[in-house]
ZAMARGU-4260 file (C-alpha; in steps of 0.2 Angstrom, whole numbers, plus 5000, padded with zeros to 4 digits):
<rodrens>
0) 5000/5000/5000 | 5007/5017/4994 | 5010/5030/5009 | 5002/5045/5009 | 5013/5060/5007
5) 5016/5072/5021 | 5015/5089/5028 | 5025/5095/5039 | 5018/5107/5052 | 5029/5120/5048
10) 5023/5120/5031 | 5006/5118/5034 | 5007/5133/5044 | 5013/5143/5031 | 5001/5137/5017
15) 4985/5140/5028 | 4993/5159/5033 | 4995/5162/5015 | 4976/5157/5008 | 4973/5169/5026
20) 4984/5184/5020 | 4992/5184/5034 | 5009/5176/5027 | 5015/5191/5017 | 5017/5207/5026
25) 5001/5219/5030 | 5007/5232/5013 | 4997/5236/4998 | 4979/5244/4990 | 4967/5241/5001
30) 4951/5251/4996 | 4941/5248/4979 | 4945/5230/4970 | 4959/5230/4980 | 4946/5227/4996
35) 4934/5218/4987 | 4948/5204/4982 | 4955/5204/4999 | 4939/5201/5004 | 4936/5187/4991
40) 4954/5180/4997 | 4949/5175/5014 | 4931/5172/5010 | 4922/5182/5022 | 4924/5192/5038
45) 4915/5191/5052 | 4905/5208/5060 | 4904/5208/5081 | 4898/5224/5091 | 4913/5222/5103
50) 4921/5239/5102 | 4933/5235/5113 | 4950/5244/5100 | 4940/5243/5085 | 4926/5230/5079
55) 4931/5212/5073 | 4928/5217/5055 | 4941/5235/5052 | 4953/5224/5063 | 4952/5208/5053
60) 4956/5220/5038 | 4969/5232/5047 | 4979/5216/5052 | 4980/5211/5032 | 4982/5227/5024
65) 4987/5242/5036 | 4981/5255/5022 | 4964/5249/5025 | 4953/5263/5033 | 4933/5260/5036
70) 4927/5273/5025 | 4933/5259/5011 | 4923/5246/5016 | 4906/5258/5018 | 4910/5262/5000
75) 4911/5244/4997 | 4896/5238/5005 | 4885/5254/5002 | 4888/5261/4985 | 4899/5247/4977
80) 4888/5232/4982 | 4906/5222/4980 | 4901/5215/4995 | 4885/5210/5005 | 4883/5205/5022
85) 4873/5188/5029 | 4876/5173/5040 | 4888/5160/5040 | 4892/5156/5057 | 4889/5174/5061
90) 4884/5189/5053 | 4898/5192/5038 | 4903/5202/5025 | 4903/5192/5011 | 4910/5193/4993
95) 4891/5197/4983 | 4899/5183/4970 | 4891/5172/4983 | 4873/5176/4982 | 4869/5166/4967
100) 4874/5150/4979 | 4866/5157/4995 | 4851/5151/4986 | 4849/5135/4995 | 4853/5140/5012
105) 4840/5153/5010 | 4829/5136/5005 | 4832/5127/5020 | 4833/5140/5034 | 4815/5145/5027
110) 4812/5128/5029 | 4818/5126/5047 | 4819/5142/5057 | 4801/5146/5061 | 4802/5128/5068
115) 4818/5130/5077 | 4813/5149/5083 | 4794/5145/5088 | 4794/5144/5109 | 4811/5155/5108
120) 4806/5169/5101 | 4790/5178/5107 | 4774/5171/5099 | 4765/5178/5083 | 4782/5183/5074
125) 4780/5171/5060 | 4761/5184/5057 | 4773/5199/5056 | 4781/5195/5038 | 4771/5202/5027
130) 4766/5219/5037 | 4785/5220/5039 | 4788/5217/5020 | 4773/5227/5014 | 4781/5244/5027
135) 4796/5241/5018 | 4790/5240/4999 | 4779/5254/5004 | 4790/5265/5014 | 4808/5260/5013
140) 4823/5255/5022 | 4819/5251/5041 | 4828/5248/5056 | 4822/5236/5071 | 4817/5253/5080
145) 4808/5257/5065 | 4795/5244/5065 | 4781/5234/5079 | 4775/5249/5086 | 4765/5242/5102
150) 4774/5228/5104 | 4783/5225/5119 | 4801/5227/5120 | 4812/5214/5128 | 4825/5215/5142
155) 4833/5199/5144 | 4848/5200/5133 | 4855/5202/5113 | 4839/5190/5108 | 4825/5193/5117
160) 4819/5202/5101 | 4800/5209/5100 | 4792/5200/5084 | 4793/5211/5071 | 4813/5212/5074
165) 4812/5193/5073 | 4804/5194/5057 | 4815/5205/5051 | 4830/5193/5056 | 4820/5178/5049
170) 4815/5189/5031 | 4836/5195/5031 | 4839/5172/5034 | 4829/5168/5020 | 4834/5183/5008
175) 4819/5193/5008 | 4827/5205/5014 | 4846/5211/5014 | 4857/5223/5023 | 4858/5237/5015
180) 4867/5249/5029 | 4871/5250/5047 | 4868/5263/5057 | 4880/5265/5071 | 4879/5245/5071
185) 4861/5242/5071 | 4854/5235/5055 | 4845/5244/5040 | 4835/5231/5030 | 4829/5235/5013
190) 4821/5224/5000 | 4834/5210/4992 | 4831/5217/4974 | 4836/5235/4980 | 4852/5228/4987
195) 4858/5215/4978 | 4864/5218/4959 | 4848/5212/4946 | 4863/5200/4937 | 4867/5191/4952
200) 4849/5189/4957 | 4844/5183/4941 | 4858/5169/4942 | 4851/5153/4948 | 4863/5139/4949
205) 4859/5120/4952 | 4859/5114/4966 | 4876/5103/4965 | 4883/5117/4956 | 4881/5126/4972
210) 4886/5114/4981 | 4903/5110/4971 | 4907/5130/4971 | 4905/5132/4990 | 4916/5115/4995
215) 4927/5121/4982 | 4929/5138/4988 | 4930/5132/5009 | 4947/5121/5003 | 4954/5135/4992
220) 4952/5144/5007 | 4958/5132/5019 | 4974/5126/5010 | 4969/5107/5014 | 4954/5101/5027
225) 4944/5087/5033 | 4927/5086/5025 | 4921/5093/5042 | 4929/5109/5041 | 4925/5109/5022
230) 4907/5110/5028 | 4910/5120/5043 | 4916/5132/5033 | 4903/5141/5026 | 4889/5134/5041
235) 4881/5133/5021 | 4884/5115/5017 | 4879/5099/5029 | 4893/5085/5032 | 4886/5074/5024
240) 4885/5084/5009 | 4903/5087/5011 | 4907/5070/5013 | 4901/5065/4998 | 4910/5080/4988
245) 4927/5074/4994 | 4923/5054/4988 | 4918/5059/4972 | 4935/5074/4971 | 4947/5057/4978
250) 4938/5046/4963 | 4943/5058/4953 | 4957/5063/4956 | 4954/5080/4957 | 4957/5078/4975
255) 4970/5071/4989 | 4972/5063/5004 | 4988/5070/5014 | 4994/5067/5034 | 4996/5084/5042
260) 5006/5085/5057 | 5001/5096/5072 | 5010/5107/5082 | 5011/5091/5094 | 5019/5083/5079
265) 5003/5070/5079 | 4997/5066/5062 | 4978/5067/5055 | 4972/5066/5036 | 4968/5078/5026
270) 4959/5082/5008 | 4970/5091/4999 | 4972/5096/4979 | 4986/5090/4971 | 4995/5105/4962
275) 4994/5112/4981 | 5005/5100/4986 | 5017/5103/4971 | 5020/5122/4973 | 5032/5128/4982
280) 5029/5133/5001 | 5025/5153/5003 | 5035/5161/5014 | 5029/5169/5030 | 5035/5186/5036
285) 5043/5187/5052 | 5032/5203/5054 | 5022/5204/5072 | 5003/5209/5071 | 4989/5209/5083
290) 4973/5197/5077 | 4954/5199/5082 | 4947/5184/5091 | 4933/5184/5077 | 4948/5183/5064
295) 4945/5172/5048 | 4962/5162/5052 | 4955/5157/5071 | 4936/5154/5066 | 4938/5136/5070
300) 4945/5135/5088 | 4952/5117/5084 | 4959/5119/5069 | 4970/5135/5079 | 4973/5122/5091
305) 4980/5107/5082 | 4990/5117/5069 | 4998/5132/5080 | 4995/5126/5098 | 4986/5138/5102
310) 4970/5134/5114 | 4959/5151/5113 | 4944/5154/5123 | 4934/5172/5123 | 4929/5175/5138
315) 4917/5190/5137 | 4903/5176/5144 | 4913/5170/5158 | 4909/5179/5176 | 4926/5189/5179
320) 4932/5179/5194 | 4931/5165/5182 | 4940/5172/5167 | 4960/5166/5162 | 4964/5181/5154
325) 4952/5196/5151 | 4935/5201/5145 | 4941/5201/5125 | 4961/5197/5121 | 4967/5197/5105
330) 4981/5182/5101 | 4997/5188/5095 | 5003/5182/5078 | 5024/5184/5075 | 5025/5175/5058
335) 5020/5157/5058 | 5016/5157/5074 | 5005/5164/5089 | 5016/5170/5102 | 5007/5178/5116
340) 4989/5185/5118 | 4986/5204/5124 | 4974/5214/5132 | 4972/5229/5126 | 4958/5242/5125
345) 4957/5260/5118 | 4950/5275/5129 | 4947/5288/5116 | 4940/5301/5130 | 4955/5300/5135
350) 4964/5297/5119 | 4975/5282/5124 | 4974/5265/5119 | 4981/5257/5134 | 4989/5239/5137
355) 4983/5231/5153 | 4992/5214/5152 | 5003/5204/5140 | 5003/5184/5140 | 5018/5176/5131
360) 5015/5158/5125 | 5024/5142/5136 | 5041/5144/5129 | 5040/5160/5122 | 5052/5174/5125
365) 5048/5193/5124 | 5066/5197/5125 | 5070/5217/5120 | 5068/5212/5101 | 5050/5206/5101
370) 5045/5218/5112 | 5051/5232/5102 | 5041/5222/5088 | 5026/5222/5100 | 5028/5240/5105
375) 5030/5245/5086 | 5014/5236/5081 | 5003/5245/5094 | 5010/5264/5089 | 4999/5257/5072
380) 4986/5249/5081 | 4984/5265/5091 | 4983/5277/5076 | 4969/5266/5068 | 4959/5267/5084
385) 4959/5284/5085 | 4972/5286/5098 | 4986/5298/5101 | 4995/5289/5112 | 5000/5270/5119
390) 5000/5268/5139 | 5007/5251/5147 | 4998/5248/5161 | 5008/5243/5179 | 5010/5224/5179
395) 5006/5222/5162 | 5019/5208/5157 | 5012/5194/5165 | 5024/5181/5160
</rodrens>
C-alpha cells in the first residue's frame, strides 16, 4: 500500500497563513478592487459589536492590509455592492459573488427556522412578515426601531427580540430581505432586489453546482481540510454533503488525501488538491501583528489548536472571577506562529489606547527584540483606533 505523502507542520502553517493573507506582510491597496479581492481572498469576515479597540471586522482587515481605513469598506458595502453581508456562522461580510449560491441555504433556513425559533422567540412573529415586507415595499429601508409599534420590548439580553425584529431577522435568513446599511451598528433592511445587483439575482445555479462551488471555495480557502471543516466552513453545506463531495473529488482525482502534522507533531488526514502539494511553500514574514478573536484564520477554535498550539477561549461570557485572561484578548501572531495574547483596550475620551496585560505563550520569550516588535505594532494599532497615544499599564507583562 502506497503511503500518503506528508506535511510538515511548519509547512502547513505557512500554506493556511497564505490562503489567510496573513503570510505576506500587512502592505498594499486596500480600498476599491483592491478590498473587494481581499475580501474574496479569505472568503468572508465576520461583524461583532465588541468595540473594545476597534470591531472584529476593520481589525480583521487592518491586520491584512494596514492601508485599509473604514470609510473603504462603507463604500464597498453601500455604494459598490462588491460585498454583502449575511450569516455564516455569524453575521459576515461576504463577497456578493456568493449570492447566486446562497440560494439553498435561504431554501432550508426558510424551511427550518420558524420551527427552530417557535417557543424561543416571542409568539406571533412568524404573522409579522408580510406587514413588515409590505412597510418596507411601501416606505423603505427600516431599522428594528423602525417597525412593531406596540409591541413589547424585551429585556433579557441580545435576543429577546420583539416580533417584528424577529421577522426581520428571519426575512434577512431567508433573503427577503438584505442589509443594506448600518447605522452605528444596528441593522437597516431593505428589499433584496434593492440591494443585491439584478445579474446576480437573476443567476440561479443547480443545486450541486452550488454545492461544488462552495466545498470548492471552503478548501481553496483552507489550503487542505477534513470534509468537516469543508462543511463547517461556510455553516452553508451539511457533512454529509461534504462527505460526499470529497469521495467523488478522491475518485477523481481532482482531490487528495495527505497526513498533516500538528503542532504536537501528531498526524491526521487531510483532503487536499494535488498542484497544492506541488507548489512551492509561501513564505511567511517574520512581521508581528495583533489578530481579532473573530479573525477568519482562528474561526475554527480546533483547527488553531492542532495546527499552532494555540488553545483560545473568549471569555466576554465568563463571570470575571472566572476568566483566564480578560474580558476580550486578542492572540498575537509573529510569523508562523502565535506567540502571546494581549489585552488591550482604547479609551478615546482620554485618547489612549492602553495595554493592561501581555501573555507570552509556554516557551516563548519577549526578549527586547520582540517587544520592540510588539511596542511598534501597537503605535499602528493605536493610530487606527483613533488614539494619540500608547500607555502600558503597571503589571502588564504577566509572563
Amino acid at each position: 500500500m502506497t503511503s500518503l505523502p506528508h506535511l510538515s507542520n511548519a509547512d502547513a502553517r505557512a500554506i493556511f497563513l497564505d490562503r489567510h493573507a496573513l503570510a505576506e506582510a500587512p502592505t498594499g491597496p486596500a480600498s476599491g478592487a483592491a478590498l473587494a479581492a481581499l475580501i474574496n481572498r479569505i472568503g468572508f469576515v465576520q461583524v461583532d459589536s465588541i468595540n473594545t479597540v476597534a470591531r472584529a471586522h476593520q481589525m480583521i482587515l487592518f491586520a491584512r492590509r494596514q492601508t485599509y481605513r473604514p470609510a473603504a469598506l462603507e463604500r464597498l458595502l453601500h455604494r459598490d455592492r462588491a460585498v454583502w453581508e449575511h450569516w455564516t456562522h455569524d453575521a459576515s461580510i461576504l463577497p456578493v459573488g456568493l449570492f447566486p449560491h446562497w440560494r439553498h441555504r435561504f431554501a432550508r433556513d426558510r424551511e427550518r427556522l420558524v420551527q427552530r425559533w417557535t417557543g424561543w422567540q416571542r409568539a406571533g412573529f412568524h404573522e409579522k412578515f408580510d406587514e413588515v415586507l409590505q412597510r418596507i415595499s411601501d416606505h423603505g429601508p427600516v431599522t428594528s426601531a423602525d417597525v412593531g409599534e406596540g409591541e413589547a420590548r424585551g429585556s433579557g439580553g441580545w435576543w429577546d427580540w420583539h416580533p417584528s425584529k424577529a421577522a426581520l431577522e428571519y426575512l434577512w435568513r431567508v433573503g427577503e430581505l438584505s442589509v443594506t446599511r448600518r447605522e452605528g451598528f444596528r441593522k437597516v433592511y431593505d428589499l433584496t432586489e434593492r440591494v443585491i445587483p439584478q445579474a446576480l439575482r437573476q443567476t440561479d445555479h443547480a443545486a450541486e453546482d452550488s454545492l461544488a462551488a462552495l466545498c470548492d471555495g471552503a478548501l481553496d480557502r483552507l489550503g487542505f481540510a477534513t470534509s468537516g471543516e469543508i462543511a463547517a466552513y461556510w455553516a452553508a453545506v451539511s457533512p454529509e454533503e461534504a462527505k460526499l463531495w470529497v469521495e467523488t473529488g478522491l475518485r477523481h482525482g481532482t482531490l487528495a488525501e495527505v497526513m498533516v502534522a500538528g503542532a504536537d507533531g501528531s498526524l491526521r488526514k487531510h483532503i487536499v488538491r494535488p498542484e497544492t502539494l506541488a507548489a512551492p511553500v509561501p513564505e511567511v514574514t517574520p512581521r508581528l501583528r495583533i489578530l481579532s478573536p473573530f479573525d477568519p484564520a482562528l474561526r475554527d477554535r480546533k483547527r488553531a489548536e492542532r495546527l499552532f498550539g494555540f488553545s483560545y477561549r473568549i471569555e466576554v461570557f465568563v463571570p470575571e472571577p472566572q476568566r483566564t485572561y480578560g474580558y476580550y484578548v486578542f492572540p498575537i501572531l509573529e510569523g508562523a506562529r502565535l506567540v502571546g495574547r494581549i489585552d488591550v483596550k482604547a479609551f478615546r475620551d482620554a485618547d489612549v489606547l492602553r495595554v493592561r496585560a501581555v501573555w507570552p505563550e509556554a516557551g516563548v520569550a519577549f526578549g527586547r527584540g520582540r517587544q520592540q516588535k510588539l511596542a511598534t505594532e501597537l503605535e499602528r494599532l493605536a493610530q487606527f483606533a483613533g488614539c494619540a497615544a500608547l500607555d502600558w499599564a503597571d503589571g502588564w507583562w504577566r509572563g
